[in-house]
Each structure stands twice: as C-alpha cells, then as structure tokens.
PDB file with one MODEL, atoms N, CA, C and O in Angstrom:
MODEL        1
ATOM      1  N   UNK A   1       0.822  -1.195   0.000  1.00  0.00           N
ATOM      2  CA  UNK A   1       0.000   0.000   0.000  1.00  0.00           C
ATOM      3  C   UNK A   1       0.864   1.255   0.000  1.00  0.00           C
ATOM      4  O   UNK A   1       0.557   2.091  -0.850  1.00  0.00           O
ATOM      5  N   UNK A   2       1.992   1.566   0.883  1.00  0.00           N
ATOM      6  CA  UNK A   2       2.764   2.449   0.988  1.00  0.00           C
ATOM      7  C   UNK A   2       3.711   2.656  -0.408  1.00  0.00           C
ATOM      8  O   UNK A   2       4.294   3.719  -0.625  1.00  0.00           O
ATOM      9  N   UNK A   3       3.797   1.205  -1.545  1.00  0.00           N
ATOM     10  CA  UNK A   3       4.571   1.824  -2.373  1.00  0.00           C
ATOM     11  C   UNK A   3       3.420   1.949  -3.827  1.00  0.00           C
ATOM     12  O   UNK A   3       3.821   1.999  -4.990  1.00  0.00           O
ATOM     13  N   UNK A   4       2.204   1.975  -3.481  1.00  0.00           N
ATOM     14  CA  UNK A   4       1.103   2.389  -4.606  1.00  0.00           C
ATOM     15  C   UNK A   4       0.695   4.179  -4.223  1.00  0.00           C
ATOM     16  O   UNK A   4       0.142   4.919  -5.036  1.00  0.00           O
ATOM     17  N   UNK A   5       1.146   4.621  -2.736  1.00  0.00           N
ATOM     18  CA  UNK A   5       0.970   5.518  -2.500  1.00  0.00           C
ATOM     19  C   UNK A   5       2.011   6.328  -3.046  1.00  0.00           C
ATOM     20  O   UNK A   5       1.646   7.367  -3.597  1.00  0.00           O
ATOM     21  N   UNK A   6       3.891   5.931  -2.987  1.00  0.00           N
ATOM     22  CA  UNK A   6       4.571   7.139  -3.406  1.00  0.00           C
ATOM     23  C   UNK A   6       4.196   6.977  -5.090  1.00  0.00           C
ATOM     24  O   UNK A   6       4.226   8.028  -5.731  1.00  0.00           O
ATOM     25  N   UNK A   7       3.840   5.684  -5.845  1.00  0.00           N
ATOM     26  CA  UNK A   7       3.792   5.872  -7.260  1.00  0.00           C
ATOM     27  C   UNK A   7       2.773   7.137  -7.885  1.00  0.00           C
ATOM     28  O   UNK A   7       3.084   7.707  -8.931  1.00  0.00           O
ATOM     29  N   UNK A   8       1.613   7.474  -7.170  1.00  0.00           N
ATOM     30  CA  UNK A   8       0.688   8.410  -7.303  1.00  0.00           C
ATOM     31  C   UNK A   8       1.320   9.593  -7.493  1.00  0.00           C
ATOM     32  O   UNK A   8       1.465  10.133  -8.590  1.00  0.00           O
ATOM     33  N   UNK A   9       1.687   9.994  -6.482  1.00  0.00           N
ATOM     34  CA  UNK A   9       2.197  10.997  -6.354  1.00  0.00           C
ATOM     35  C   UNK A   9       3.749  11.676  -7.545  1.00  0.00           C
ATOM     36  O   UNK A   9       4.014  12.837  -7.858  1.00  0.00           O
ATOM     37  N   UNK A  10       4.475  10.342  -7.928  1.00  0.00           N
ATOM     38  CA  UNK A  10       5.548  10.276  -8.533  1.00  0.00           C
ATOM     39  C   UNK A  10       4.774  10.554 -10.093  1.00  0.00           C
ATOM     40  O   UNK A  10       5.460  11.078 -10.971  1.00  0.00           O
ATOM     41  N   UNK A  11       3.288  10.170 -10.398  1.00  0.00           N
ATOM     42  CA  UNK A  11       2.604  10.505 -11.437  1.00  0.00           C
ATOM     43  C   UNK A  11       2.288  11.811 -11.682  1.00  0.00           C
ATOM     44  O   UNK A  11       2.476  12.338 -12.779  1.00  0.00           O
ATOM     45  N   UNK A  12       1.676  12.543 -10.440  1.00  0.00           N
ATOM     46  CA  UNK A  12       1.225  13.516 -10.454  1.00  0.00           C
ATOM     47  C   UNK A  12       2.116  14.740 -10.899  1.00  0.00           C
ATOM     48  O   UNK A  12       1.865  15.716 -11.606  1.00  0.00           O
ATOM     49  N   UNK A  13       3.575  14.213 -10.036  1.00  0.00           N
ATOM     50  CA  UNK A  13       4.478  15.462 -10.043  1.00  0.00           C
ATOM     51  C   UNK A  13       5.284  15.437 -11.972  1.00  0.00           C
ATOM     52  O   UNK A  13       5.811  16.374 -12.572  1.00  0.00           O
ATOM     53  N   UNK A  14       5.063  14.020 -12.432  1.00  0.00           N
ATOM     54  CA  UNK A  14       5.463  13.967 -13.402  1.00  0.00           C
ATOM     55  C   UNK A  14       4.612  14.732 -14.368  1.00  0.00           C
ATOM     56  O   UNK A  14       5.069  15.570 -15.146  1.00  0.00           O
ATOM     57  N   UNK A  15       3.693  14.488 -14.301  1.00  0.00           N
ATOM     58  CA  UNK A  15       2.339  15.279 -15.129  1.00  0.00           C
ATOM     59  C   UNK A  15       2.476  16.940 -14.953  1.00  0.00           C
ATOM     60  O   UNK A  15       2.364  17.744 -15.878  1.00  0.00           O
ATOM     61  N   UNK A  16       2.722  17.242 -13.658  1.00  0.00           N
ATOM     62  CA  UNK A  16       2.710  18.800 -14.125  1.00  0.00           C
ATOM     63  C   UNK A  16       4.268  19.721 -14.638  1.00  0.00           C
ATOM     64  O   UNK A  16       4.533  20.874 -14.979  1.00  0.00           O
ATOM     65  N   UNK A  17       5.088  18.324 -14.430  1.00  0.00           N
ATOM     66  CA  UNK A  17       6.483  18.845 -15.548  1.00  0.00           C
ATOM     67  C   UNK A  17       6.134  18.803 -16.646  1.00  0.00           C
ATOM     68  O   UNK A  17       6.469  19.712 -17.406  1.00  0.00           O
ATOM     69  N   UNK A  18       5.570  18.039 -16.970  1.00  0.00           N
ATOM     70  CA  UNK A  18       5.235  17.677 -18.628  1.00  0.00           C
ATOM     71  C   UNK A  18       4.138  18.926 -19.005  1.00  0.00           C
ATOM     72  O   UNK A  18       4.140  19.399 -20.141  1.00  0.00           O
ATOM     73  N   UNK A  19       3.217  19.412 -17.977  1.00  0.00           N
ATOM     74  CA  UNK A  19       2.601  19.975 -18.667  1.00  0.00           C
ATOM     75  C   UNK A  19       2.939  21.366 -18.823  1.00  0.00           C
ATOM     76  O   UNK A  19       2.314  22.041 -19.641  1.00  0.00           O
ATOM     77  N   UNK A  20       4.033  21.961 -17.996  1.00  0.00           N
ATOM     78  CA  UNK A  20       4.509  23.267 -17.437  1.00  0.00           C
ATOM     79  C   UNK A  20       5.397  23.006 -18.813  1.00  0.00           C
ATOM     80  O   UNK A  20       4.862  23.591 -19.755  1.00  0.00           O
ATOM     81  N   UNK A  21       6.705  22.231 -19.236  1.00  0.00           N
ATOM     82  CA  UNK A  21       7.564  21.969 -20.184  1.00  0.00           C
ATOM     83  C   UNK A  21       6.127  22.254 -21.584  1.00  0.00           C
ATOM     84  O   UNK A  21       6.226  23.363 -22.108  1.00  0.00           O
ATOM     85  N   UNK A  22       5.035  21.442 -22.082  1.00  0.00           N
ATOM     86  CA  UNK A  22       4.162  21.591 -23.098  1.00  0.00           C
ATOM     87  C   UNK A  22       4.035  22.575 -23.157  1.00  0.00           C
ATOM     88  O   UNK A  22       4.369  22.961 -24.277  1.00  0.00           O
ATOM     89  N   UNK A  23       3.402  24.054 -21.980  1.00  0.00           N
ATOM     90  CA  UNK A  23       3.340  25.658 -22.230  1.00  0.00           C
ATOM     91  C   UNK A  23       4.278  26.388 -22.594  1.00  0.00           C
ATOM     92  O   UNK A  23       4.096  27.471 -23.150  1.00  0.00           O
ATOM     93  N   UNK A  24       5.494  25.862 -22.311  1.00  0.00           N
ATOM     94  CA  UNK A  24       6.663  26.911 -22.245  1.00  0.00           C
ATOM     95  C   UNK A  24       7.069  26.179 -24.053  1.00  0.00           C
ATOM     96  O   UNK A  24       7.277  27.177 -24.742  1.00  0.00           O
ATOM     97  N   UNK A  25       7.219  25.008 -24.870  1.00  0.00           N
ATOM     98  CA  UNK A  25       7.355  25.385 -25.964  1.00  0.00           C
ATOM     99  C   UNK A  25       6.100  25.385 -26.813  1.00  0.00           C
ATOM    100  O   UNK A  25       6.284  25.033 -27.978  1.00  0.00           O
ATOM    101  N   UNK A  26       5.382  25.572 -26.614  1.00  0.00           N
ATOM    102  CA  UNK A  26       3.808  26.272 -27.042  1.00  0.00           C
ATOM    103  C   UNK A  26       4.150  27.826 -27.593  1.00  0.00           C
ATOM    104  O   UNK A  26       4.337  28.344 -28.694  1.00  0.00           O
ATOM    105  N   UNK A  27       4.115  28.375 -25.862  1.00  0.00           N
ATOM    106  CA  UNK A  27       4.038  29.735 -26.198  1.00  0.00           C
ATOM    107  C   UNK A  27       5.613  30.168 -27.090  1.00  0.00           C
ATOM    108  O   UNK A  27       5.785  31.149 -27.812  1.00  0.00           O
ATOM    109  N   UNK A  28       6.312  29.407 -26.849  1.00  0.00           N
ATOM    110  CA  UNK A  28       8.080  29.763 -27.801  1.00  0.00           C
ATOM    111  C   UNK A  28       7.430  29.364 -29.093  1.00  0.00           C
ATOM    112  O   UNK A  28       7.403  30.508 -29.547  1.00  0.00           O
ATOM    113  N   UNK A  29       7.032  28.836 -29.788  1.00  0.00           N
ATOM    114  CA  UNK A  29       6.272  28.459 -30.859  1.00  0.00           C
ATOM    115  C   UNK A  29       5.264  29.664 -31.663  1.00  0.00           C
ATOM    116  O   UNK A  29       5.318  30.118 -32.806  1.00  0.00           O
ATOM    117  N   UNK A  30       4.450  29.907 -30.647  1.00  0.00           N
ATOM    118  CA  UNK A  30       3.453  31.468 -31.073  1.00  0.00           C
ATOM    119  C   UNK A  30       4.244  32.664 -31.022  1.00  0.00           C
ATOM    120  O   UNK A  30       3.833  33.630 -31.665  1.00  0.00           O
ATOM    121  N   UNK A  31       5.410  32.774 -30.303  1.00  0.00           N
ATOM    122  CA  UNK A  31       5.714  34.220 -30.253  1.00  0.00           C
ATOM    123  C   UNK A  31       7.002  33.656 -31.657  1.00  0.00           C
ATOM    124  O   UNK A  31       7.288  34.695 -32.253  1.00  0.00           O
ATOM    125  N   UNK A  32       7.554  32.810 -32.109  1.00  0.00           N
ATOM    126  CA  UNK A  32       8.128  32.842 -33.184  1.00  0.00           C
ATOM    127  C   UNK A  32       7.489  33.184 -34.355  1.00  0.00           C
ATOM    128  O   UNK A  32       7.812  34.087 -35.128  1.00  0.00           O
ATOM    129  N   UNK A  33       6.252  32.155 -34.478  1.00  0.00           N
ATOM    130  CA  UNK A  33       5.040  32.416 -35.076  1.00  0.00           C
ATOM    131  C   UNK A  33       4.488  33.821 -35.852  1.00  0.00           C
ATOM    132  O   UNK A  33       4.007  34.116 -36.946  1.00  0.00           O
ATOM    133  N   UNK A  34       4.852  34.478 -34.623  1.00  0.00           N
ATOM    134  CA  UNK A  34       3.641  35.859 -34.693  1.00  0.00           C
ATOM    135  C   UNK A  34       5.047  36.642 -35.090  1.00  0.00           C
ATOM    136  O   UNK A  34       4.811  37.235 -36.142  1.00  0.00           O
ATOM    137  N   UNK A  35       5.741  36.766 -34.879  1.00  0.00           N
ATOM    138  CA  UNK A  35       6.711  37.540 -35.212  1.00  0.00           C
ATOM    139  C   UNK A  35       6.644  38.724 -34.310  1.00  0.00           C
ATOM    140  O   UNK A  35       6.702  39.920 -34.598  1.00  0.00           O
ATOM    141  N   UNK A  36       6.484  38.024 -32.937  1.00  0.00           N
ATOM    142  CA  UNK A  36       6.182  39.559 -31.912  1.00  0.00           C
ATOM    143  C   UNK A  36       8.060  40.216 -31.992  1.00  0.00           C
ATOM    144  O   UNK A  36       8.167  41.429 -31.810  1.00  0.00           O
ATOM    145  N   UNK A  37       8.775  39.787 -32.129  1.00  0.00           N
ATOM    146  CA  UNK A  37      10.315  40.750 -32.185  1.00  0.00           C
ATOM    147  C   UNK A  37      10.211  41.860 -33.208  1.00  0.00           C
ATOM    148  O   UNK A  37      10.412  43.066 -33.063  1.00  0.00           O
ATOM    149  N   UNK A  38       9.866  41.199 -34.233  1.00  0.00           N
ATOM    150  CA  UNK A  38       9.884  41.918 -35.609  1.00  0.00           C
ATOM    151  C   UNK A  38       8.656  43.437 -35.428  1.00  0.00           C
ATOM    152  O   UNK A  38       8.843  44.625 -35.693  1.00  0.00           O
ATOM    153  N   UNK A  39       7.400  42.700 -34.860  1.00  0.00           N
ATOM    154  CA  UNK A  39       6.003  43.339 -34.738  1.00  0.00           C
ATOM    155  C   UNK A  39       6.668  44.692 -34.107  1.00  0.00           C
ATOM    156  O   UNK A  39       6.457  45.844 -34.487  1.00  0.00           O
ATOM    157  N   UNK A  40       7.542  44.255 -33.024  1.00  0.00           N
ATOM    158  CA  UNK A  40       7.606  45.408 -31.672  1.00  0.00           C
ATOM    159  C   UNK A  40       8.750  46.394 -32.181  1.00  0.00           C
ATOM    160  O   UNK A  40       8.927  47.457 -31.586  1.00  0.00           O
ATOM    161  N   UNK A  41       9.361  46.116 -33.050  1.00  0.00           N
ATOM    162  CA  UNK A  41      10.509  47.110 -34.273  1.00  0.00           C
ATOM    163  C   UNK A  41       9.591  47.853 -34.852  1.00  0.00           C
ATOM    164  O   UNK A  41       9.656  49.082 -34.852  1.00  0.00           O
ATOM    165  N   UNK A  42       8.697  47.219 -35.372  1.00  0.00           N
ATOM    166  CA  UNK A  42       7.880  48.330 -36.660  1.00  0.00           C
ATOM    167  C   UNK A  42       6.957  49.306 -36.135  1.00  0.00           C
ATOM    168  O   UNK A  42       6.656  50.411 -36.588  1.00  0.00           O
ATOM    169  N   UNK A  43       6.459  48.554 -34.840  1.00  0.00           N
ATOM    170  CA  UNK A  43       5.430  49.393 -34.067  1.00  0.00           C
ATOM    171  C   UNK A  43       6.308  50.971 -33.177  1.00  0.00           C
ATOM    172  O   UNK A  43       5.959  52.120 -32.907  1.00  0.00           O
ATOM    173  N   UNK A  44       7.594  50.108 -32.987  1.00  0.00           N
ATOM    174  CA  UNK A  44       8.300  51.589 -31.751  1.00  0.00           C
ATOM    175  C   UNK A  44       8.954  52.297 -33.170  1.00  0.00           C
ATOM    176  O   UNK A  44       9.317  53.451 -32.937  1.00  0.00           O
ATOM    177  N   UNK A  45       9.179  51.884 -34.535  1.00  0.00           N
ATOM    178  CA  UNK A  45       9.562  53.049 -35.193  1.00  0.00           C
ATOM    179  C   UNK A  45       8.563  53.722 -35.848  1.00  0.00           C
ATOM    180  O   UNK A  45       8.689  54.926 -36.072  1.00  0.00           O
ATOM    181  N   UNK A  46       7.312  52.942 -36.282  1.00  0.00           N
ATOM    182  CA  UNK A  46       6.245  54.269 -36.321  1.00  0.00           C
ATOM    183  C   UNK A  46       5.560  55.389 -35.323  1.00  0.00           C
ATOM    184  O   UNK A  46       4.950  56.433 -35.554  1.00  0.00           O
ATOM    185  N   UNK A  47       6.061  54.469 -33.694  1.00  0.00           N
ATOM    186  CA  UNK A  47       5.952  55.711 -32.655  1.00  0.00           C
ATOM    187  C   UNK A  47       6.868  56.590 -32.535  1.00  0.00           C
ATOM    188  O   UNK A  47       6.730  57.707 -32.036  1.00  0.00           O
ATOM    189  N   UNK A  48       7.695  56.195 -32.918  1.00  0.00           N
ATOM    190  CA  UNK A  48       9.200  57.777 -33.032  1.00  0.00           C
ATOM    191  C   UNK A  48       8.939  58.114 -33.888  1.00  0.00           C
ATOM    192  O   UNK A  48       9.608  59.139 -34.024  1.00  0.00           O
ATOM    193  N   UNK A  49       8.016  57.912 -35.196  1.00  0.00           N
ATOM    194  CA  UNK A  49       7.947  59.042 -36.509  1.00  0.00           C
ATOM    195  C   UNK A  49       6.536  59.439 -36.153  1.00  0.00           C
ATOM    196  O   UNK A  49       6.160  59.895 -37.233  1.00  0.00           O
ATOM    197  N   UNK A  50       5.730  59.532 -35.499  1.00  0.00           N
ATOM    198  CA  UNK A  50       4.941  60.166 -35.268  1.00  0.00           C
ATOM    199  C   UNK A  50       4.773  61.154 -34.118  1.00  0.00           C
ATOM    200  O   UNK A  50       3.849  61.956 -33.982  1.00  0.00           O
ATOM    201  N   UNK A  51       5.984  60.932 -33.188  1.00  0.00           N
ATOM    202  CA  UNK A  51       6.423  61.995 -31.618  1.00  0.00           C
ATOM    203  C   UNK A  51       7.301  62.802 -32.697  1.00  0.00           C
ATOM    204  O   UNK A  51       7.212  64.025 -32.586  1.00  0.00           O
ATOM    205  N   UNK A  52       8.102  62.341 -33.683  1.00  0.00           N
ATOM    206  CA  UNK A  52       9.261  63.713 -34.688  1.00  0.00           C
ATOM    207  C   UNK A  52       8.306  64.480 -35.055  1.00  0.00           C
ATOM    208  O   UNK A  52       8.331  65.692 -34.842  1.00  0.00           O
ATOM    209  N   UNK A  53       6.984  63.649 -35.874  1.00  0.00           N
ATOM    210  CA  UNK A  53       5.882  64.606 -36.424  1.00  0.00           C
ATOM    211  C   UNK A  53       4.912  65.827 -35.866  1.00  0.00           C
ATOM    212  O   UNK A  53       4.424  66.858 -36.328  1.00  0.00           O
ATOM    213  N   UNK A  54       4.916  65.074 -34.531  1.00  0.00           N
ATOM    214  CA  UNK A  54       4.293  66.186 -33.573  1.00  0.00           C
ATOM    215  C   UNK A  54       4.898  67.282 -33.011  1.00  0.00           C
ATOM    216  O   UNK A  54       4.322  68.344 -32.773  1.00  0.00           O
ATOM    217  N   UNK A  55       6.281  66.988 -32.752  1.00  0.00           N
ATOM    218  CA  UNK A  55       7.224  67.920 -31.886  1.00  0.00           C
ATOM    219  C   UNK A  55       7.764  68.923 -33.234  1.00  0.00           C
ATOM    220  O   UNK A  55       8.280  70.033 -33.105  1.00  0.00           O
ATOM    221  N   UNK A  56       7.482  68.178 -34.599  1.00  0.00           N
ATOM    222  CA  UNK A  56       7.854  69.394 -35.925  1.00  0.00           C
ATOM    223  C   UNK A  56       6.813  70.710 -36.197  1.00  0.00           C
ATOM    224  O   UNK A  56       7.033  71.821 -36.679  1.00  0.00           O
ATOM    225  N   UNK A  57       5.344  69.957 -35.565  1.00  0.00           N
ATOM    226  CA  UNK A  57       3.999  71.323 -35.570  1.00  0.00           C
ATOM    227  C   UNK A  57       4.172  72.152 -34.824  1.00  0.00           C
ATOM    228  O   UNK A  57       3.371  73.083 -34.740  1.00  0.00           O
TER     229      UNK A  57
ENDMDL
END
C-alpha cells in the first residue's frame, strides 16, 4: 500500500512537468510564429515618426 501511495504521487508530479515543459514550448512556438520581435521594431519606429511629427507642428 505504501509503495502504490509514493507511485501516485511520482505521477502527479510527473504530469505537471510535462505539462509546465508543453506551455513553455507552445508559447516559444506562437511568439516565433507571430513575429512579436519583428512586430515590436515596426510598431516603436512608427511611434518615433509620429512623436518627430508632432514635436515638428
């Protein structure tokens, strides 16, 4: 009984590595995906050409 009890537990803790490890290359997957590096370049240089544009009026 005592060694059906640590196997449970040796399941459980295995299961939420596996599932913590499944999110972490998930989300590395979508942000390659999406091109959030690239996204966040194009977005902060159309916000500096539009603060040049304002501070030129």
């Amino acid at each position: 009984m005592e060694q059906e009890k640590d196997n449970f537990w040796l399941y459980i803790g295995a299961l939420i590595v596996a599932v913590i490890i499944g999110v972490f290359l998930l989300k590395s997957r979508e942000m390659e995906s999406a091109g959030f590096s690239s996204g966040y370049q194009e977005n902060r240089g159309s916000v500096e050409k539009q603060i040049q544009n304002s501070k030129a009026k």
